[in-house]
C-alpha positions as CSV (number, residue, x, y, z in Angstrom):
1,X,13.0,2.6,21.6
2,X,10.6,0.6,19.6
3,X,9.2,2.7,16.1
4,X,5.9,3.0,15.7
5,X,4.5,4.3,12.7
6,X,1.6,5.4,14.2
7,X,2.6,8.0,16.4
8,X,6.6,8.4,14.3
9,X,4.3,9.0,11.0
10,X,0.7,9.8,11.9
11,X,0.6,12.2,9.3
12,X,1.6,9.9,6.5
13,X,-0.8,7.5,7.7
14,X,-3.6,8.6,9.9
15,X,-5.0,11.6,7.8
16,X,-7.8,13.2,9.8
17,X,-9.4,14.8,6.2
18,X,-8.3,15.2,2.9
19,X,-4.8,16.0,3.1
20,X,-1.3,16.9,0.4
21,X,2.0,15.8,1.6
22,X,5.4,14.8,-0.1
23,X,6.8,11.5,0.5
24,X,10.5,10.7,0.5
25,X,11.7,7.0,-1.8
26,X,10.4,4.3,0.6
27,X,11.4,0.7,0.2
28,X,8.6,-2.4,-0.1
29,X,8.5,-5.7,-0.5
30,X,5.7,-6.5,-3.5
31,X,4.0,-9.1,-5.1
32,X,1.8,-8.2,-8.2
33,X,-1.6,-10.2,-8.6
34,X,-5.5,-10.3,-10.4
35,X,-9.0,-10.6,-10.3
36,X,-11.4,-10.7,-7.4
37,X,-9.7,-9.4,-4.0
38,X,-12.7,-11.3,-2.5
39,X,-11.2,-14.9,-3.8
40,X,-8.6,-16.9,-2.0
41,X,-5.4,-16.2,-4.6
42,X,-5.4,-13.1,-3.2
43,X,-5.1,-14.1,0.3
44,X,-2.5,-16.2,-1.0
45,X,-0.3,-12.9,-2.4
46,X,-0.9,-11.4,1.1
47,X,0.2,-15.2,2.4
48,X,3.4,-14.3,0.7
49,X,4.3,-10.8,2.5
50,X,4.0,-11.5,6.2
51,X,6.3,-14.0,6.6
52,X,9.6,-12.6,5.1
53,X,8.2,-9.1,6.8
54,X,8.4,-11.1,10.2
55,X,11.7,-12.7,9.7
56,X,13.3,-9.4,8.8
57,X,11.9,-7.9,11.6
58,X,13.1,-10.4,13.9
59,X,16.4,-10.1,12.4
60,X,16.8,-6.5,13.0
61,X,15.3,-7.3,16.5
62,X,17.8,-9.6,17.1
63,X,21.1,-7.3,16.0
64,X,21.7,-10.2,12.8
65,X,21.4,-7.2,10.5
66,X,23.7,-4.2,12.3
67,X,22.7,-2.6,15.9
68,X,19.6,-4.1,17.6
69,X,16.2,-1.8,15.8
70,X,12.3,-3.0,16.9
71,X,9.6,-1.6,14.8
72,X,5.9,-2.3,14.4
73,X,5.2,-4.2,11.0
74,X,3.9,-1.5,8.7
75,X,0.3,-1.7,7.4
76,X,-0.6,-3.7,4.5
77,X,-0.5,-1.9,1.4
78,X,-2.1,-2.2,-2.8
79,X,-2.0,0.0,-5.6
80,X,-4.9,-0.8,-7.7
81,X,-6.0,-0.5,-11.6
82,X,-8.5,-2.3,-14.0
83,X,-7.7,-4.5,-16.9
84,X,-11.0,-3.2,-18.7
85,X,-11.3,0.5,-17.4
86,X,-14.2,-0.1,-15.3
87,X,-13.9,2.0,-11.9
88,X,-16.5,3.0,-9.6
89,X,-20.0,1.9,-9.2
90,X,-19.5,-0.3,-12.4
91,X,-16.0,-1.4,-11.0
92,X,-15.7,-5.3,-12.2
93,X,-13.8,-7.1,-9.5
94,X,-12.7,-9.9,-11.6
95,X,-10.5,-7.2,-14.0
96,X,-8.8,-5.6,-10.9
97,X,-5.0,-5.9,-11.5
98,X,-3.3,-4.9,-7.9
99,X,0.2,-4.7,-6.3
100,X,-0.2,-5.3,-2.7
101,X,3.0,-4.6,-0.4
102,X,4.5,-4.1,3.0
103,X,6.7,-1.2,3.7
104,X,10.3,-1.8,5.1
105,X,12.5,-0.2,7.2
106,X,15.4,2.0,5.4
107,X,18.1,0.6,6.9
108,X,17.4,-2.9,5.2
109,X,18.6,-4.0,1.8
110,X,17.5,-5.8,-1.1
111,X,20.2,-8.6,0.1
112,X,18.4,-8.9,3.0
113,X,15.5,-9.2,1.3
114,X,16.4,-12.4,-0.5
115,X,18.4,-13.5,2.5
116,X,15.0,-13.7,4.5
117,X,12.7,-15.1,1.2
118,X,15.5,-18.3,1.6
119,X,15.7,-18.3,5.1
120,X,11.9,-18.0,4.8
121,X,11.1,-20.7,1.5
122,X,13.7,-23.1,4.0
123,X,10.7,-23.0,6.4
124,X,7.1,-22.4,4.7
125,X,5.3,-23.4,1.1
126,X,3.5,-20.4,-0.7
127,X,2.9,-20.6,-4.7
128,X,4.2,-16.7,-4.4
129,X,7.4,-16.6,-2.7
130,X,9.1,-16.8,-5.7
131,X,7.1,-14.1,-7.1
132,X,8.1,-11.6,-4.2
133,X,10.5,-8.5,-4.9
134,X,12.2,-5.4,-3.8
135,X,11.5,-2.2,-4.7
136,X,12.1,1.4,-3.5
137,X,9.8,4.0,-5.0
138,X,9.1,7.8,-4.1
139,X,5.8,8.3,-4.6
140,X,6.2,12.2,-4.7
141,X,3.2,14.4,-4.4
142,X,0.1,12.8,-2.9
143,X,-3.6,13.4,-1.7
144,X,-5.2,11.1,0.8
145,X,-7.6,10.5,3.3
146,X,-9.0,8.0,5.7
147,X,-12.4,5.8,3.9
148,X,-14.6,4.4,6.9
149,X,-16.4,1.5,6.0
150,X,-17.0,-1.5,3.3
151,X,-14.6,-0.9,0.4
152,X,-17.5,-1.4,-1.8
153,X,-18.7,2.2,-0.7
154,X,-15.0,3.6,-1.3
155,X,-16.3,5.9,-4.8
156,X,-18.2,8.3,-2.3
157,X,-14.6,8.6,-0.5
158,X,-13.2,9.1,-3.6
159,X,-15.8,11.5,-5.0
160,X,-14.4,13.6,-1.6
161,X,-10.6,13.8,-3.0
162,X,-11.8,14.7,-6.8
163,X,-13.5,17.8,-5.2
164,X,-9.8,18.7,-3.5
165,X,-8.7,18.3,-6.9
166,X,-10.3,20.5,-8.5
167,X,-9.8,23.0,-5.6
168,X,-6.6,22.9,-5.5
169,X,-5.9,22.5,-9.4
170,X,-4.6,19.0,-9.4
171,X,-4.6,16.1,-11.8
172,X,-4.3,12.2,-10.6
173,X,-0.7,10.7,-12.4
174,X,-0.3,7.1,-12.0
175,X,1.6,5.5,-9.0
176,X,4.1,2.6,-9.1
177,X,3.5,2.1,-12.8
178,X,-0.3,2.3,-14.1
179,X,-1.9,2.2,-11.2
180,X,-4.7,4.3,-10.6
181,X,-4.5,4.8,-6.7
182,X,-2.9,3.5,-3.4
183,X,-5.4,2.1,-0.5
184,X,-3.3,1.4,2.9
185,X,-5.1,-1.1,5.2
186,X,-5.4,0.2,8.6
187,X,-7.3,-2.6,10.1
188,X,-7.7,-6.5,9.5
189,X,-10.6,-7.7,7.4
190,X,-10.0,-10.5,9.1
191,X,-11.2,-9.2,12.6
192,X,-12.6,-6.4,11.3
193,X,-16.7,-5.8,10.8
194,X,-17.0,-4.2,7.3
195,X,-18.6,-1.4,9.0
196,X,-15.9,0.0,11.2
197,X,-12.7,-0.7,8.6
198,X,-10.5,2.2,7.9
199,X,-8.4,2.6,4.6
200,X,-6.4,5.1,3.6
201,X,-7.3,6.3,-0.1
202,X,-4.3,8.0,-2.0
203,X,-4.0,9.6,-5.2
204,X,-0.6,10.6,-6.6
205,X,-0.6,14.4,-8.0
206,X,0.9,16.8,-10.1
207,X,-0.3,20.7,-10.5
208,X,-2.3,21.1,-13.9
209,X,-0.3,23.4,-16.1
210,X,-1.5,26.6,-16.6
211,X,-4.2,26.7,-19.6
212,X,-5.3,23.4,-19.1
213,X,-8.9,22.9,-18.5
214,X,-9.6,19.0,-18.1
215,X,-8.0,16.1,-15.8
């Protein structure tokens, strides 16, 4: 039977409001990049994902890698900070540092990771293939929910999960390194009007020890 992650994991990744869950050590394949998401390097980085995701996929499909497995590519993924603090209304798009990602299956390894980027280098020319990598993270304790719309109107989503925080007591901790928050992509920007996008905002989070008053 073919996984699909949006009926197998519809809680991880179709929030219906503002929602805490735990999530187990995933594995991704990541490229790290910076500046304007709105420029073409950055559809280079995402350039870089899909094809090693689709030859890994098709290996698995194929039985190359262990029993026969089909799955739906996961949604495209980026954790997100500023080089100069701006966020928010002030955000300035040319300091955004990101790592964008796909997710993997857990039965696939690291070796056949760089297995496929070979296979896939053999075949294809990207500046980024070489800048690809593995990496298995447990992001732990998270809050999310689903942002309709342009991502330039994302802070009012956002205002939304800082009133759950302070409800429920909870302080933002970084995610993947310093980054300040996860978006997940549920639709294509490329064949998507602005105005009918959907992204899934997460915050990693910890309970505020007891005394303490600020975030």
């Amino acid at each position: 039977m073919k996984h699909e992650w949006r009926k197998a994991e519809k809680d991880w990744y179709l929030p219906k409001r503002p929602t805490l869950l735990t999530l187990p050590a995933l594995n991704f394949i990541t490229v790290t990049g910076a500046g304007d998401p709105n420029q073409p390097d950055f559809a280079d980085h995402i350039g870089a994902l899909y094809p090693v995701a689709y030859d890994l996929r098709m290996a698995l499909k194929r039985g190359e890698l262990g029993d026969p497995y089909e799955y739906t590519v996961y949604p495209l993924e980026g954790v997100w900070t500023t080089s100069d603090g701006s966020r928010g209304p002030s955000l300035n798009k040319a300091a955004l540092q990101y790592k964008i990602m796909l997710r993997q299956p857990d039965r696939l390894t690291e070796q056949d990771f760089q297995a496929a980027v070979e296979r896939v280098m053999g075949k294809k020319t990207n500046p980024y293939f070489g800048d690809l990598k593995w990496e298995t993270y447990a992001e732990g304790q998270v809050l999310q929910t689903i942002h309709h719309g342009p991502f330039d109107e994302e802070p009012a989503t956002f205002a939304q999960l800082q009133t759950v925080l302070e409800e429920k007591k909870l302080k933002v901790i970084p995610t993947m390194g310093d980054y300040w928050h996860r978006e997940i992509y549920l639709t294509d920007t490329r064949r998507t009007a602005p105005e009918k996008a959907k992204t899934v905002l997460r915050y990693r989070v910890a309970q505020l020890n007891r005394g303490n008053k600020k975030f």
